[in-house]
C-alpha positions in Angstrom: 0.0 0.0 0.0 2.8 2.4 1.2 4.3 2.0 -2.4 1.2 2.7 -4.6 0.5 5.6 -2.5 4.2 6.9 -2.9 4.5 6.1 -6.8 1.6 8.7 -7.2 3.8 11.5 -6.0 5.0 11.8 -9.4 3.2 13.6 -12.1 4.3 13.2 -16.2 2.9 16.8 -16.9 4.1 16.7 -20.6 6.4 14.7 -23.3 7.9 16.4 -26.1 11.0 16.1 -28.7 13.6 18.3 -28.9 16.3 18.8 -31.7 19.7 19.8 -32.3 20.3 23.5 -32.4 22.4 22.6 -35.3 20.9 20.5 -38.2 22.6 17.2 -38.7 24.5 17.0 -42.1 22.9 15.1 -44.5 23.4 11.3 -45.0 25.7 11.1 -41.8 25.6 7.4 -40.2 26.5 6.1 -36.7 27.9 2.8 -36.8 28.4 0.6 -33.7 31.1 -1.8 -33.1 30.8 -5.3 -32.0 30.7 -4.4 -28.3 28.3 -2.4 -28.6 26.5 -4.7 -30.4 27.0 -6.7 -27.4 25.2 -4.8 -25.3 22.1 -3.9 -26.7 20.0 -6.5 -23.9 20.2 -3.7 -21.3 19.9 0.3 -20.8 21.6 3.1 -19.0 19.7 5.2 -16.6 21.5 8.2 -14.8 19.8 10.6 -12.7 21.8 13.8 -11.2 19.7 15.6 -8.4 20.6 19.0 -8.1 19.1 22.2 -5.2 17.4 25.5 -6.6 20.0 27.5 -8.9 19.4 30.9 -10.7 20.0 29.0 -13.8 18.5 25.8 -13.2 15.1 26.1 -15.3 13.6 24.2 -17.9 13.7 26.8 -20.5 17.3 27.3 -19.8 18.0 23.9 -19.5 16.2 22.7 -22.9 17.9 25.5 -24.6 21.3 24.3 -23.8 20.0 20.8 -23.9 19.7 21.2 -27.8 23.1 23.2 -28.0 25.1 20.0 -26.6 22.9 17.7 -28.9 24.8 19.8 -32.3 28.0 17.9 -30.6 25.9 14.7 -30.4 24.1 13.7 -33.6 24.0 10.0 -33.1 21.9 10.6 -30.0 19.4 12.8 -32.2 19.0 9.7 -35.0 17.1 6.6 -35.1 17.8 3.2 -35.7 17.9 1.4 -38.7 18.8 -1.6 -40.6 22.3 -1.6 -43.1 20.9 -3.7 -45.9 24.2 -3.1 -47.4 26.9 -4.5 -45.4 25.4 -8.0 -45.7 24.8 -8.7 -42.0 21.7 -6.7 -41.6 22.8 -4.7 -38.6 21.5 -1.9 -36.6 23.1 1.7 -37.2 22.2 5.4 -36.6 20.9 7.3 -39.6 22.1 10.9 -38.0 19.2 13.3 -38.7 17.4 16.0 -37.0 14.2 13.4 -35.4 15.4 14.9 -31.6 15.6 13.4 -28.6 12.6 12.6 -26.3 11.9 14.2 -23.7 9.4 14.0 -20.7 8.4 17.0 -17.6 7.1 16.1 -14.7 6.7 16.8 -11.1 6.4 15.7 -7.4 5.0 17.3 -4.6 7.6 17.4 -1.7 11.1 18.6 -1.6 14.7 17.3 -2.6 15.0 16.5 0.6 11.7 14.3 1.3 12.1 12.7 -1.3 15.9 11.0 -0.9 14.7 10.5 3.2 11.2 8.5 2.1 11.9 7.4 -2.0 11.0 4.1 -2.6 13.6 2.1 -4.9 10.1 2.2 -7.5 9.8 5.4 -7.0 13.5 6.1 -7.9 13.5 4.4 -11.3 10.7 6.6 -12.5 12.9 9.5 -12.7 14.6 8.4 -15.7 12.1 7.3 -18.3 12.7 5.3 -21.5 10.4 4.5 -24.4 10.2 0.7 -25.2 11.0 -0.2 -28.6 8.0 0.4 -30.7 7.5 -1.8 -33.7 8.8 0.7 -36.2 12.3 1.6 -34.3 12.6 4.4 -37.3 10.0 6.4 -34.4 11.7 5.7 -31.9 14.0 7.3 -29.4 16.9 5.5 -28.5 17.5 8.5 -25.7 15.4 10.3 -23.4 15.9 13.1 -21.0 13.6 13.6 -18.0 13.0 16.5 -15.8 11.4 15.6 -12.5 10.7 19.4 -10.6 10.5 18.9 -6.6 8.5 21.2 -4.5 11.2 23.9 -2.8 12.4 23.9 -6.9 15.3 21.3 -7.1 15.6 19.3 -10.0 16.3 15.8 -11.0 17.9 15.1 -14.6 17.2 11.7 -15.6 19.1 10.3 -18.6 18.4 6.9 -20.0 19.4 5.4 -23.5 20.2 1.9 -25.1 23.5 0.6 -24.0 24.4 -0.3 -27.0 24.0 3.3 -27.9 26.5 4.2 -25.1 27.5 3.0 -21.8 27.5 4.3 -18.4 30.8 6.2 -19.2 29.4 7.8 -22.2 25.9 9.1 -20.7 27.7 10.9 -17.9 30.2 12.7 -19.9 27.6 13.7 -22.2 26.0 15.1 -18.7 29.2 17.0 -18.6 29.4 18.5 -21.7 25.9 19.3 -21.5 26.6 21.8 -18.6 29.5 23.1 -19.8 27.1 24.5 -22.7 24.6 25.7 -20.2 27.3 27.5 -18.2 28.8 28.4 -21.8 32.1 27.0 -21.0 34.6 25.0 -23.0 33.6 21.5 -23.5 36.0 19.6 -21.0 35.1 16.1 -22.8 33.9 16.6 -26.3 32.9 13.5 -28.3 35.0 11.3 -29.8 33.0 9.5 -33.0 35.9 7.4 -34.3 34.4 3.6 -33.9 36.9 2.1 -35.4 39.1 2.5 -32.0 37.9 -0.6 -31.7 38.2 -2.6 -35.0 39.9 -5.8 -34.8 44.0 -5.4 -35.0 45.3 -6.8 -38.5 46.4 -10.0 -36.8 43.3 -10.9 -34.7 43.2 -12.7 -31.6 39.7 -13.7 -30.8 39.8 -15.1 -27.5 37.4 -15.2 -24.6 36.9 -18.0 -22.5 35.1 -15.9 -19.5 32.3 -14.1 -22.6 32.4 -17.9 -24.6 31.5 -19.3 -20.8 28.6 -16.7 -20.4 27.2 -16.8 -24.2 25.7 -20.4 -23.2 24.7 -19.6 -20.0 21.3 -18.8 -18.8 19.6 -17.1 -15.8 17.1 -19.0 -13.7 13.9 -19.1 -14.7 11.4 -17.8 -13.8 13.8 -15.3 -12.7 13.3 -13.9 -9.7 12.0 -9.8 -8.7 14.5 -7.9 -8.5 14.7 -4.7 -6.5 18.0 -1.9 -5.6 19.2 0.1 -3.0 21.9 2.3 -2.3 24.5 2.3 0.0 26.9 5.6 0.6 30.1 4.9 2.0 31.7 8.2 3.7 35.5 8.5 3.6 35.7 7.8 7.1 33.7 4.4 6.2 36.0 3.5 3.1 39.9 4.7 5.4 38.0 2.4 8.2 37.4 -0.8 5.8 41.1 -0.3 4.6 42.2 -0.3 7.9 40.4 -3.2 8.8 41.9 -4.8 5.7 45.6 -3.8 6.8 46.9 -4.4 3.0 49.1 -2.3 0.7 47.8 -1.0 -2.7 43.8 -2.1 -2.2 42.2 0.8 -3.3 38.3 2.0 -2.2 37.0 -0.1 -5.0 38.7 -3.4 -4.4 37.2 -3.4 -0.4 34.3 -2.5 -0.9 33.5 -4.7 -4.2 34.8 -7.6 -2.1 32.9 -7.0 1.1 29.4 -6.8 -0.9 30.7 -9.8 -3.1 31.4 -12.0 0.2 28.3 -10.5 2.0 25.9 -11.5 -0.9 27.5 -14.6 -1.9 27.2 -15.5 2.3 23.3 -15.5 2.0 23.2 -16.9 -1.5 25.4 -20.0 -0.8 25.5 -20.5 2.9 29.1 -22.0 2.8 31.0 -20.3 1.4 33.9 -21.5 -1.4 35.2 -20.7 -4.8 33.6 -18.7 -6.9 33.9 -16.6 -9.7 32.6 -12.7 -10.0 31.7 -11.1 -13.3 33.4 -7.6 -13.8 33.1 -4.5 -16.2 36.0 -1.7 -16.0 36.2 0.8 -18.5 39.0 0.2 -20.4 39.3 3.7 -22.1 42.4 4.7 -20.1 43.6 1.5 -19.9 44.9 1.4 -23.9 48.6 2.0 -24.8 47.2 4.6 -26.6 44.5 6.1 -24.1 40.8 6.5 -25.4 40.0 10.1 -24.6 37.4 10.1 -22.2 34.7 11.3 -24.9 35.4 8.2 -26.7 31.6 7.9 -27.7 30.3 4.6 -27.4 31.0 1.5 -25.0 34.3 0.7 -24.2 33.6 -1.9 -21.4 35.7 -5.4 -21.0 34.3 -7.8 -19.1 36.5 -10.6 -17.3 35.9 -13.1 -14.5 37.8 -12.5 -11.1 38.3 -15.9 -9.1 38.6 -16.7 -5.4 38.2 -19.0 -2.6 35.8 -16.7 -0.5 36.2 -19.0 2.3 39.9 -17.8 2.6 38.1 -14.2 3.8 37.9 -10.7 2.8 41.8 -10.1 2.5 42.2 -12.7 0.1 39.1 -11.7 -2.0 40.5 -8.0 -1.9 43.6 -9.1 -2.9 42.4 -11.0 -6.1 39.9 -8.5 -6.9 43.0 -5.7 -7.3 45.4 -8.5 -8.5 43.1 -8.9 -11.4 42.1 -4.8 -11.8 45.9 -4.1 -12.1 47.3 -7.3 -14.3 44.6 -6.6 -16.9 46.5 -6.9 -20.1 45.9 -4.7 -23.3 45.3 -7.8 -25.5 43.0 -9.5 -23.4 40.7 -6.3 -24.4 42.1 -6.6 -28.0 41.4 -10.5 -28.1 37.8 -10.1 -26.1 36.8 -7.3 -28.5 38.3 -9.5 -31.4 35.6 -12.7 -30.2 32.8 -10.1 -30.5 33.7 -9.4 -33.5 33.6 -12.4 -34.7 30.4 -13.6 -33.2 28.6 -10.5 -34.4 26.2 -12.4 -36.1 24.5 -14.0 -33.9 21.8 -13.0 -31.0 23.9 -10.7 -28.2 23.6 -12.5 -24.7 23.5 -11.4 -21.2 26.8 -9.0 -20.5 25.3 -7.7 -16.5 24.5 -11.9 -15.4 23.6 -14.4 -14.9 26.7 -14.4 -12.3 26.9 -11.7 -10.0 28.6 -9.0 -12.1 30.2 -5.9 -10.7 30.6 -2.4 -12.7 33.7 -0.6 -11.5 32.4 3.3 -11.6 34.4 5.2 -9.3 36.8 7.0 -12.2 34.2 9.4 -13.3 33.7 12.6 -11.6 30.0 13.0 -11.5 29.7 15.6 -9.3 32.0 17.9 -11.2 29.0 18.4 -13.3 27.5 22.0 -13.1 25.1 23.3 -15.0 25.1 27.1 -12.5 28.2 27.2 -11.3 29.0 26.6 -8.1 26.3 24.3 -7.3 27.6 20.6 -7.8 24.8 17.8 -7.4 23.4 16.4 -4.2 23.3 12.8 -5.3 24.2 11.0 -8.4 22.8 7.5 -9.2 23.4 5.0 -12.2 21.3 2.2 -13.0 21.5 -0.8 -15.8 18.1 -2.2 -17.0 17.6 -5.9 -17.9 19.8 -7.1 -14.9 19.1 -10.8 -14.6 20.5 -13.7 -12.1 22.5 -13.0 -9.2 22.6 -9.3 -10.0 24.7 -6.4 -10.1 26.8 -4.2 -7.6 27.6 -0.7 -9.3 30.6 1.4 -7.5 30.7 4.7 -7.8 31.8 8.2 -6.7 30.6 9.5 -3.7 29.7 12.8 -3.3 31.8 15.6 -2.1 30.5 16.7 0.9 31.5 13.0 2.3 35.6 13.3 1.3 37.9 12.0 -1.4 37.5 8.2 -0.7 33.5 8.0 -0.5 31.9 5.6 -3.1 28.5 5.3 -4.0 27.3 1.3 -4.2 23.8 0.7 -5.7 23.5 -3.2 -5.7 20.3 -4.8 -7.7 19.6 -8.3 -6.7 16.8 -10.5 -6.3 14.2 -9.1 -3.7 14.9 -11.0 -1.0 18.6 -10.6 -0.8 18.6 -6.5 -1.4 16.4 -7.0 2.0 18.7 -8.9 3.7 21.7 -6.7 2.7 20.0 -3.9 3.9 20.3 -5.0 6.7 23.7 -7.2 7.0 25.4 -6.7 9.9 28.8 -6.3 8.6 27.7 -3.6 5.8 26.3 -1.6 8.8 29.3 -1.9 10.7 30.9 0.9 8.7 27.6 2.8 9.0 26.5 3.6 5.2 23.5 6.2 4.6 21.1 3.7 2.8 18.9 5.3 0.2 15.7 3.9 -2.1 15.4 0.7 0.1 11.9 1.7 2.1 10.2 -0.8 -0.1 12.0 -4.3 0.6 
């Protein structure tokens, strides 16, 4: 009952399209590589909540929404079939159709709303379209304004992810307040796809993407449900502590303690096991992607350990693997894409638990009035199936240089228990969107 009630608080009071403020040249195409291929099972949904600014108003923001989108043509485009490269496959025929967009409004404050928000509640702040049976009229992006009562705003962006990955949406978010502020572009985008065409002498290799091609979640598969867990500095320096070993960074600990703290309830004993990670790999290339690389540049990779030897020794394996990563396991994971493009794109985010390391982009350097960094920042991945997904993030200023953001999705019944786990709370996390589990 609580839920229903709460998921009425929000009012769609309009849905419009808006365009480039700069027409898109004619016959311009968007193609998309064989990762992103890949990925086109799930979605990206980003919300930034931001308090009353001068500048912060829909006008204002719709007008520089469609000056950032003359940077951004793919996003503008719709999808459509290339009959002429003999596969068949979906591109972006760049033209002026817009980007959707949707108003709407809720009737308590910034405030109320992160203290009472439901995790249903939440996801309605970032709104995409299904698929419609034409994809020609649809809109593979979508940008949602949500207006609370005291006159803060939440920005909800939410696309295909084989359009773009997490990455990619919030540098986008970046750029698109630089225009509003009518600063330099810190991160324009970079359209060059074939960054990631297969080398001359191709590799293809993936045993941990060959494994997870043939694998299938549970069925029926079970509700699943997210919550949120910030992690203050003081939190993160004490968990290192705690862990007492050289070179584990924020991410390693805290990926490891959820991983062994979900795993715990799933299993019961615990043993080896085997966790599914994504790590942007832009930086990560002997010749560095710069971050506007437009696009996904995600590799995915198994990490292995024996959780019953305890958290050091999961830590220790998680950042073993993180820094070993090798440029032509990319190359020869890309390369197996590649090769398999033809055929139907499985689950990337499952069916074993899979965690998205986050925590190199600096959300909350984006401003759109100056000054006035966001209050919260969350990122979501749609069609998360199995075990589920832990997503670590920034965390924002106010709570030091080492907070993280962790917004876990997992089956119902386990995002309850974690709620609630015992050794989570012993490092005393602010827990957001979980009043409904």
């Amino acid at each position: 009952m609580t839920v229903s009630v709460q998921m009425k608080r929000i009012r769609v009071t309009g849905k419009s399209t808006v365009a480039a403020a700069v027409p898109v040249q004619p016959g311009k195409t968007h193609e998309f590589t064989a990762l992103d291929h890949a990925m086109s099972r799930h979605t990206v949904h980003l919300v930034i909540y931001y308090r009353q600014a001068p500048t912060l108003t829909l006008p204002k923001l719709k007008e520089s929404l469609s000056d950032v989108l003359s940077y951004y043509p793919a996003m503008t485009g719709r999808l459509v079939k290339n009959e002429g490269d003999g596969c068949g496959e979906w591109i972006v025929k760049c033209n002026d159709a817009g980007m959707r967009m949707v108003d709407a409004r809720i009737d308590v404050t910034l405030d109320e709303f992160l203290a009472s928000a439901s995790d249903d509640e939440e996801k309605q702040l970032a709104y995409l379209e299904d698929v419609e049976s034409d994809p020609y009229l649809w809109s593979p992006f979508c940008i949602q304004f949500t207006q609370f009562k005291d006159g803060s705003m939440a920005v909800g962006i939410s696309c295909t992810h084989m359009h773009a990955d997490p990455t990619t949406v919030g540098v986008f978010a970046k750029a698109w307040s630089d225009c509003h502020r009518r600063a330099l572009i810190t991160g324009p985008p970079f359209f060059h796809q074939w960054a990631f065409c297969p080398r001359k002498n191709p590799v293809p290799s993936s045993p941990h993407l060959s494994v997870k091609s043939t694998s299938s979640p549970p069925l029926p598969s079970p509700a699943m449900s997210s919550a949120t867990f910030i992690f203050s500095a003081s939190s993160v320096t004490q968990c290192l502590a705690d862990m007492s070993l050289p070179d584990i960074s924020p991410f390693d600990v805290l990926a490891s303690l959820l991983w062994l703290r979900i795993s715990s309830y799933k299993n019961g004993d615990l043993g080896p096991a085997q966790l599914n990670v994504a790590l942007d790999c832009r930086r990560r290339m002997a010749a560095p992607l710069p971050s506007g690389f437009y696009g996904n540049a995600l590799h995915f990779f198994g990490v292995k350990a024996d959780l019953a030897s305890g958290w050091g020794h999961v830590a220790s394996e998680l950042s073993r693997h993180m820094t070993g990563l090798e440029e032509d396991d990319v190359w020869s994971s890309v390369e197996w894409l590649h090769e398999r493009r033809k055929e139907k794109a499985f689950q990337m985010y499952g069916p074993e638990l899979t965690c998205l390391a986050w925590d190199n982009v600096p959300l909350y350097n984006t401003e759109f009035d100056a000054g006035v960094a966001p209050v919260h920042v969350t990122c979501r991945i749609g069609n998360v199936q199995g075990e589920g997904l832990v997503v670590v993030m920034a965390g924002p200023p106010g709570e030091g240089e080492h907070a993280r953001t962790v917004m876990v999705t997992l089956p119902t019944d386990l995002t309850a228990k974690i709620c609630h786990d015992e050794v989570i709370l012993k490092y005393k996390p602010k827990i957001m969107f979980g009043s409904n589990i």
